[in-house]
C-alpha positions as CSV (number, residue, x, y, z in Angstrom):
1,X,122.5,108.1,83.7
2,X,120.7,111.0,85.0
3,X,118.6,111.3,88.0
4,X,117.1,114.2,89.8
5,X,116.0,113.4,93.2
6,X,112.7,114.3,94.9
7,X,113.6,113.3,98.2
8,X,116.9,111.9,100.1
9,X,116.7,109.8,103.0
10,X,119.7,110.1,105.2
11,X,120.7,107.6,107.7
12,X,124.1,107.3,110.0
13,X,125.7,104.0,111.0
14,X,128.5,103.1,113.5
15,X,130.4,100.3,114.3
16,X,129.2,98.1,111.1
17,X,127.4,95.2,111.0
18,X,128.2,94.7,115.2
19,X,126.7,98.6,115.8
20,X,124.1,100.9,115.6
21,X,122.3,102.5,113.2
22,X,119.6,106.0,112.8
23,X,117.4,107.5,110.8
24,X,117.0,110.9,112.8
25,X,113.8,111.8,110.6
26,X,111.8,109.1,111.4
27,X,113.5,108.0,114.6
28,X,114.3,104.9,113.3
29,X,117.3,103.6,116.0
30,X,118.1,100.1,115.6
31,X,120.8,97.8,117.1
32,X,123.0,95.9,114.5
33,X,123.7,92.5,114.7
34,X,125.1,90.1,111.9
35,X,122.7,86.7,111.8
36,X,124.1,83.5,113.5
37,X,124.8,82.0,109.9
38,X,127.4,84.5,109.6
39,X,128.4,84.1,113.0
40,X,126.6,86.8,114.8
41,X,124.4,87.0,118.1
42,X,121.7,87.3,115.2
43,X,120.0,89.7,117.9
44,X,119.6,92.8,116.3
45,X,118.9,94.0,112.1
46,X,121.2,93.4,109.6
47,X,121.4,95.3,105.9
48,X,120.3,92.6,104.2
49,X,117.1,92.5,106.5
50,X,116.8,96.4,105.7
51,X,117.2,96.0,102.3
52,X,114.7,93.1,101.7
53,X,112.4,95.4,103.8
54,X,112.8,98.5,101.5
55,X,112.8,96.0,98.2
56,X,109.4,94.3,99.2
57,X,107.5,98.3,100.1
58,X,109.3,99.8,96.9
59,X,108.0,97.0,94.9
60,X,104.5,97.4,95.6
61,X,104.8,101.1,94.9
62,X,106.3,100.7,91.4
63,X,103.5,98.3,90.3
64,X,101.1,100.4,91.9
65,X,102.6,103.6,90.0
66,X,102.9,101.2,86.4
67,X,99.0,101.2,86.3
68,X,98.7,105.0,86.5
69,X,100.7,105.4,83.2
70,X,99.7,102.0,81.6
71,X,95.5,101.6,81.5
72,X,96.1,98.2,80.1
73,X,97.5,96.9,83.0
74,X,96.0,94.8,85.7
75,X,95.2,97.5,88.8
76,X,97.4,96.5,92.0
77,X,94.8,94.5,94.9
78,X,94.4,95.8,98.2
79,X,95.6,92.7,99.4
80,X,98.8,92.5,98.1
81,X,102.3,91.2,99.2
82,X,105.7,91.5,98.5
83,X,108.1,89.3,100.3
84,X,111.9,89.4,99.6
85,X,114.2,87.0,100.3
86,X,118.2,88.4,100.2
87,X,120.7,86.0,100.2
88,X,124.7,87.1,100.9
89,X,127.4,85.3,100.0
90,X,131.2,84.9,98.5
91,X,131.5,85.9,94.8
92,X,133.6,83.6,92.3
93,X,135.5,86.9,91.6
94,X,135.3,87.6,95.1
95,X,134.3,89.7,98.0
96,X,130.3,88.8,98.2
97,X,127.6,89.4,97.1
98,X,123.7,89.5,96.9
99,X,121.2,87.6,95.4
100,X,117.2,88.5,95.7
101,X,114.0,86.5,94.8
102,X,110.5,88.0,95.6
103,X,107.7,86.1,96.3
104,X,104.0,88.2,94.8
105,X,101.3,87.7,95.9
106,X,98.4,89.6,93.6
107,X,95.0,87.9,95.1
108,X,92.3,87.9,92.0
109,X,94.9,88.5,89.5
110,X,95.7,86.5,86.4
111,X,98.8,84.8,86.0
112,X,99.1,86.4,82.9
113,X,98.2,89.7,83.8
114,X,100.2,89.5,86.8
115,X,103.5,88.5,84.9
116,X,102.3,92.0,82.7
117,X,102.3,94.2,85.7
118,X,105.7,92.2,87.7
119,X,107.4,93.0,84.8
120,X,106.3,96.7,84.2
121,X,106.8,96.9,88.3
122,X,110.5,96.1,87.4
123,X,110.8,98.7,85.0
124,X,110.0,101.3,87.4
125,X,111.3,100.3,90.9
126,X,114.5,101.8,91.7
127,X,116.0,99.0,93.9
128,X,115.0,96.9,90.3
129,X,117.4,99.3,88.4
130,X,119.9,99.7,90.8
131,X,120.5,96.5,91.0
132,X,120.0,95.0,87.0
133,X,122.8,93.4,85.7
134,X,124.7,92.9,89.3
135,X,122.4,90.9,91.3
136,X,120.4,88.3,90.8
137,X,116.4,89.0,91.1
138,X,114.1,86.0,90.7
139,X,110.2,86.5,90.8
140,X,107.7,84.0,92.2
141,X,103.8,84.5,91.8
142,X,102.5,83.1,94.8
């Protein structure tokens, strides 16, 4: 597998999941904190937070791209949302792992037509094919 990168976003982290992480383009500074379920202070971000974050905006992006190069598609509303949900937890083979379901929201969209574009959305998002075949992605139209 080949890719050739248009743009790399870099980001530094210290101290782990109890630290402190940047994003010195943006200024992005954010205070790490693992959630009280996995017995953390829960006050601060977490990856999985960051990643459901990133998951949901990608999302929206790759069905918005699918219609440019598929006419037959149903076009993207204004109004749409993308909410992830990212579940961690122990793996039979262990270590852990991740499991995703996103929740669409495509206001004046057939269910039909909406399945059409999810799917072709899927095809395209990177976070979709970085993770196929290794975590589990459930879709919901809502």
């Amino acid at each position: 597998m080949s890719v050739s990168p248009i743009y790399t976003a870099s980001a530094k982290a210290t101290g782990g999941r109890e630290g402190h992480a940047t994003v010195p383009a943006s200024g992005l500074d954010l205070t790490l904190a693992p959630p009280t379920e996995m017995g953390g202070s829960g006050k601060g971000h977490n990856p999985e937070q960051l990643f459901a974050a990133g998951y949901a905006a990608c999302f929206i992006g790759a069905m918005q791209f699918a219609t440019t190069q598929d006419d037959s598609l149903a076009k993207v509303p204004a109004d749409v949302t993308v909410s992830a949900d990212v579940g961690i937890g122990p793996r039979e083979a262990g270590g852990f792992g991740l499991t995703v379901a996103l929740n669409i929201s495509l206001p004046g969209v057939d269910a039909e037509a909406a399945q059409t574009l999810i799917e072709a959305g899927h095809k395209i998002c990177p976070y979709s094919n970085a993770v196929r075949g290794n975590v589990e992605v459930t879709n919901t139209l809502v």
